[in-house]
Wavefront OBJ file of the C-alpha trace (Angstrom):
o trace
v 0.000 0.000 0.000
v 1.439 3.161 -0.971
v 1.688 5.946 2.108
v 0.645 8.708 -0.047
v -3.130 9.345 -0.860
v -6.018 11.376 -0.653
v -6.230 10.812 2.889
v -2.560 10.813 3.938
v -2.418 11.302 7.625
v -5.756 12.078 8.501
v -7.885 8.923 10.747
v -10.939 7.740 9.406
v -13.629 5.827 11.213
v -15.552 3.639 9.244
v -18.682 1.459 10.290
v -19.865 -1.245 8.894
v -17.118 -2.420 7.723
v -16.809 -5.955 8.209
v -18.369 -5.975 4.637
v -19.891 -5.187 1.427
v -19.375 -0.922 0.987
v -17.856 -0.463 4.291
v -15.298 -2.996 4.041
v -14.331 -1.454 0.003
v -13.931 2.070 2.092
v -11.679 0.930 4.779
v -9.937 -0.994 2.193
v -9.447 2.159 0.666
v -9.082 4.808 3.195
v -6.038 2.907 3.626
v -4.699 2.809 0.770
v -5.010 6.068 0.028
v -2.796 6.806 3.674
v -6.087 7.094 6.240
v -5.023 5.257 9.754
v -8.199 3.529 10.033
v -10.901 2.804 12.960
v -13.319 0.184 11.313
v -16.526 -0.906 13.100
v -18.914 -3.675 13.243
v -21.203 -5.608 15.716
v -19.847 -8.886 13.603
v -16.366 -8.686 15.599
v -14.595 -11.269 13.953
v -15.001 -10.465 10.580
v -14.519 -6.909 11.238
v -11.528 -8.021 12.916
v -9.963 -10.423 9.911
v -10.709 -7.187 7.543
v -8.510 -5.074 9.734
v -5.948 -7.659 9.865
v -6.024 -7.829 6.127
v -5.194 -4.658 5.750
v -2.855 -4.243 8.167
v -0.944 -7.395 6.214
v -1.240 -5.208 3.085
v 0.804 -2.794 4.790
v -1.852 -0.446 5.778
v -3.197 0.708 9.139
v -6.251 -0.120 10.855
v -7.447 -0.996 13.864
v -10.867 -2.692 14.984
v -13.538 -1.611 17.682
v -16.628 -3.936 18.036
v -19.620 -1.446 17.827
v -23.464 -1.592 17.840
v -24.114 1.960 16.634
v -27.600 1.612 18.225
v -25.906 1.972 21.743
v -24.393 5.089 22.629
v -21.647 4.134 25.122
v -20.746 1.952 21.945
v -20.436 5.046 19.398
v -18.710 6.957 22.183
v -16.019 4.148 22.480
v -15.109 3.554 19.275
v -14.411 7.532 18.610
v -12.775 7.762 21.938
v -10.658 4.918 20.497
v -9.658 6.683 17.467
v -8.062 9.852 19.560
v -6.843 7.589 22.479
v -5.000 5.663 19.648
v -3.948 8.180 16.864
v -4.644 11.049 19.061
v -7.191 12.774 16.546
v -10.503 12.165 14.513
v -10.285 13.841 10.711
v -13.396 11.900 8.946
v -15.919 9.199 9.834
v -18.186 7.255 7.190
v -21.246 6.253 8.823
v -22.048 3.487 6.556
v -23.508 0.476 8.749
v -27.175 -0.049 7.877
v -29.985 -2.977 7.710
v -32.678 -3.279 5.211
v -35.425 -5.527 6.787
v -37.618 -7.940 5.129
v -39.879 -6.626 2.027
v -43.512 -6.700 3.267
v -46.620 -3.823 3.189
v -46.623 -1.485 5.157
v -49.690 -2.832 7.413
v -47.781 -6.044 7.710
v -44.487 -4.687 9.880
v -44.710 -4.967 13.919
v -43.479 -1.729 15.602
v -40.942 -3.928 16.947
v -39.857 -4.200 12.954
v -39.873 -0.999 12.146
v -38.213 0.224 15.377
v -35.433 -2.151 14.751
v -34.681 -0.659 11.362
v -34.685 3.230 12.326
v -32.907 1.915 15.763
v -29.862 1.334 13.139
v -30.512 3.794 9.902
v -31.769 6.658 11.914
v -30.831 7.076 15.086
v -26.973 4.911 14.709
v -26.440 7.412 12.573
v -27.566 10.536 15.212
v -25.125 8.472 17.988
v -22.342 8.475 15.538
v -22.655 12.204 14.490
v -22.965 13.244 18.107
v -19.916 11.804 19.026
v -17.977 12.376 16.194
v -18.796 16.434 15.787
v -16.713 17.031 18.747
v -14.073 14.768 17.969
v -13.464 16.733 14.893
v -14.304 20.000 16.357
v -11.633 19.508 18.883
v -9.010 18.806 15.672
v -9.833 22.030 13.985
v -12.597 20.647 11.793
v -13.253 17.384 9.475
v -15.416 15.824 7.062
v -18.349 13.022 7.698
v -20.493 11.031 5.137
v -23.547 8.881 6.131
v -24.552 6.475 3.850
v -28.294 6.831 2.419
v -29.680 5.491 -0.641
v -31.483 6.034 -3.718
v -34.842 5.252 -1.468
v -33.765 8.026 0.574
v -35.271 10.177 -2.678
v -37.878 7.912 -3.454
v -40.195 5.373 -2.550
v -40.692 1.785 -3.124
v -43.326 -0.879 -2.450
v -42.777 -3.208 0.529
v -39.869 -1.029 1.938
v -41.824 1.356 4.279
v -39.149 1.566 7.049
v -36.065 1.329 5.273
v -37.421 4.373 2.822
v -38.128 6.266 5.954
v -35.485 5.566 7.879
v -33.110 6.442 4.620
v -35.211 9.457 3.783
v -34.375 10.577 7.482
v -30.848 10.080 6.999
v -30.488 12.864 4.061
v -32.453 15.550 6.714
v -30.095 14.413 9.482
v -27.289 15.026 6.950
v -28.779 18.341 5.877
v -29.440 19.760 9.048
v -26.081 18.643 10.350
v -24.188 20.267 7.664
v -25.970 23.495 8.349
v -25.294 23.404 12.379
v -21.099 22.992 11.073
v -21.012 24.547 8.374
v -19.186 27.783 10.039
v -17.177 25.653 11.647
v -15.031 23.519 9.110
v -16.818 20.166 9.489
v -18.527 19.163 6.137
v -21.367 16.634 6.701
v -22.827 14.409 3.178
v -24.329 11.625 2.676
v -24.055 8.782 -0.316
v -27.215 7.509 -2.654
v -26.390 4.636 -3.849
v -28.639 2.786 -5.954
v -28.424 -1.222 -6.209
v -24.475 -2.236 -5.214
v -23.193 -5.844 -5.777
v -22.974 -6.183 -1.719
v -23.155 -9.718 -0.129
v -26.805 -8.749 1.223
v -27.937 -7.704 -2.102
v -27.092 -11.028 -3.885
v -28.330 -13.020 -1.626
v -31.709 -11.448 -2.304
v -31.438 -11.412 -6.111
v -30.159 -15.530 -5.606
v -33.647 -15.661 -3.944
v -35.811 -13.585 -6.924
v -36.919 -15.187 -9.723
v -35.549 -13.448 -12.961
v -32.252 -13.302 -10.640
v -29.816 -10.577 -11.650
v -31.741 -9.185 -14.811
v -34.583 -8.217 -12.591
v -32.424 -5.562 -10.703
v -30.273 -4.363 -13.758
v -33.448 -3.831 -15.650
v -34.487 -0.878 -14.108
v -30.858 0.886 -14.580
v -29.886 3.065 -17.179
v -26.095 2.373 -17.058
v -27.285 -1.501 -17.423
v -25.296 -2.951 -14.505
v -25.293 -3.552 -10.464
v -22.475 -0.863 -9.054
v -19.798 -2.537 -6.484
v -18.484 -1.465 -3.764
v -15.281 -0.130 -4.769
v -17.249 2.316 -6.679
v -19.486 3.724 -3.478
v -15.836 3.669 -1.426
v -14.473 5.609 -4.288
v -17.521 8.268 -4.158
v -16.728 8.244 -0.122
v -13.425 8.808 -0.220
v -13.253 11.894 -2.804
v -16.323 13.329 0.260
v -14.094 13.247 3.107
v -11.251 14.385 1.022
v -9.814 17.697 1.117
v -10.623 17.511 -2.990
v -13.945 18.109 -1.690
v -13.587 21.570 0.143
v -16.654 23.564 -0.898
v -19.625 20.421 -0.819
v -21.814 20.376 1.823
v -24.848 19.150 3.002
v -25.080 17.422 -0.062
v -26.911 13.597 -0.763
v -24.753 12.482 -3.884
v -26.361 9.655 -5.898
v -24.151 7.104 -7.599
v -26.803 5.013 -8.926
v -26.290 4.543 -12.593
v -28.728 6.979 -13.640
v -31.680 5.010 -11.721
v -32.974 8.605 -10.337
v -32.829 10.481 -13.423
v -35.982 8.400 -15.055
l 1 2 3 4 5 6 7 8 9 10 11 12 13 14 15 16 17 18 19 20 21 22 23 24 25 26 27 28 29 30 31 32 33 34 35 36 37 38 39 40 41 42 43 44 45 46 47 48 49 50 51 52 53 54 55 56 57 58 59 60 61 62 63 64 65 66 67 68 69 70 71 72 73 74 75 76 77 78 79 80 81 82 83 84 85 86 87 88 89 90 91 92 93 94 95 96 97 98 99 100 101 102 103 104 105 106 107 108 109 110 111 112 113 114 115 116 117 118 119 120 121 122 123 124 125 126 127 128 129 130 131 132 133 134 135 136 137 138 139 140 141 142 143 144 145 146 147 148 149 150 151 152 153 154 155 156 157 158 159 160 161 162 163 164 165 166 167 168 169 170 171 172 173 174 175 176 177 178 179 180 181 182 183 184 185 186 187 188 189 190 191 192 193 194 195 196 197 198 199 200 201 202 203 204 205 206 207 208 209 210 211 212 213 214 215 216 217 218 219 220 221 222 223 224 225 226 227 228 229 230 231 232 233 234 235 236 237 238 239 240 241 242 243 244 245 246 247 248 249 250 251 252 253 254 255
């Protein structure tokens, strides 16, 4: 891994990154010279990611986090200054999508459990985080959303909600900063090759052709791609965008 990048000394948390998008960024943030602080409630294969890296010659460290508890949020960012010292960026990426079902159908417990991680993981990870950064002069953040953060879609009433939530919390988060040299986005992405995601088009019928119909660009992103869209956020490249919800979707938003 080379120790020059787009993140060259600065520390980057990253959460849900035991996997899929999160584990392309922390990839990444490394190799582009980030000292990372990766996340995960699955602890060891959060754990055998940071290891991976670490044997690839970057640097990363892991901290088993829930972001629905608080005292775990506020660990794993007191982590990242006990360890490095500092907080420069944080990715708020980890997120669940629930079963597809109408609305009618979902228990509050359901429906809770979903905005318990979307929603307010994210809230516990920007409150801890803003200081962090504050405290270092300023930083970047970028919470993950999604494509059904702008729009709707049938059997998905509390992961639409809970993403559409994400891009106000983003919003008005960038506002409350925005004086103060923390830049706050979030990502849209539309349907990414994750592990989750094919496992659900192994279970359709019609298989992969039923999600790259819909696309433009004819073809699932990956998660390289996202990471890549992430990483040029919390970059200093990035100076003047704010409070922004960036879709990289293929052109699934445009029709």
């Amino acid at each position: 891994m080379s120790n020059r990048g787009r993140l060259e000394g600065k520390v980057a948390i990253v959460t849900g990154a035991a996997q899929g998008i999160g584990e392309a960024a922390a990839r990444l943030f490394a190799a582009e010279g980030a000292r990372v602080v990766s996340a995960d409630v699955n602890e060891a294969q959060g754990e055998a990611v940071a290891e991976s890296i670490r044997k690839a010659g970057g640097e990363a460290c892991f901290v088993c986090t829930d972001v629905t508890r608080p005292g775990d949020v506020e660990r794993l960012v007191a982590t990242s200054q006990e360890v490095h010292g500092r907080l420069d960026c944080a990715f708020n990426n980890a997120g669940i999508v629930g079963d597809a079902k109408p609305l009618h159908e979902y228990t509050a417990d359901e429906f809770d459990a979903i905005h318990a991680v979307n929603v307010r993981g994210v809230f516990h990870c920007l409150k801890a985080e803003v200081p962090a950064l504050l405290a270092n002069g300023g930083g970047s953040i970028v919470n993950m959303c999604s494509t059904l953060g702008l729009i709707g879609l049938p059997g998905f009433a509390a992961y639409v909600s809970s993403k559409h939530a994400v891009a106000g919390l983003t919003k008005v988060a960038a506002l409350d900063y925005a004086q103060r040299n923390v830049r706050v986005n979030a990502i849209a992405p539309g349907v990414v090759r994750t592990p989750g995601v094919v496992e659900i088009m192994d279970a359709t019928p019609g298989g992969e052709d039923v999600f790259r119909a819909p696309i433009p660009m004819g073809r699932l992103g990956t998660p390289e791609e996202i990471a890549e869209v992430a990483l040029w956020l919390l970059s200093d490249h990035a100076p003047f965008v704010t409070g922004t919800v960036l879709t990289a979707d293929g052109g699934t938003t445009i029709l």
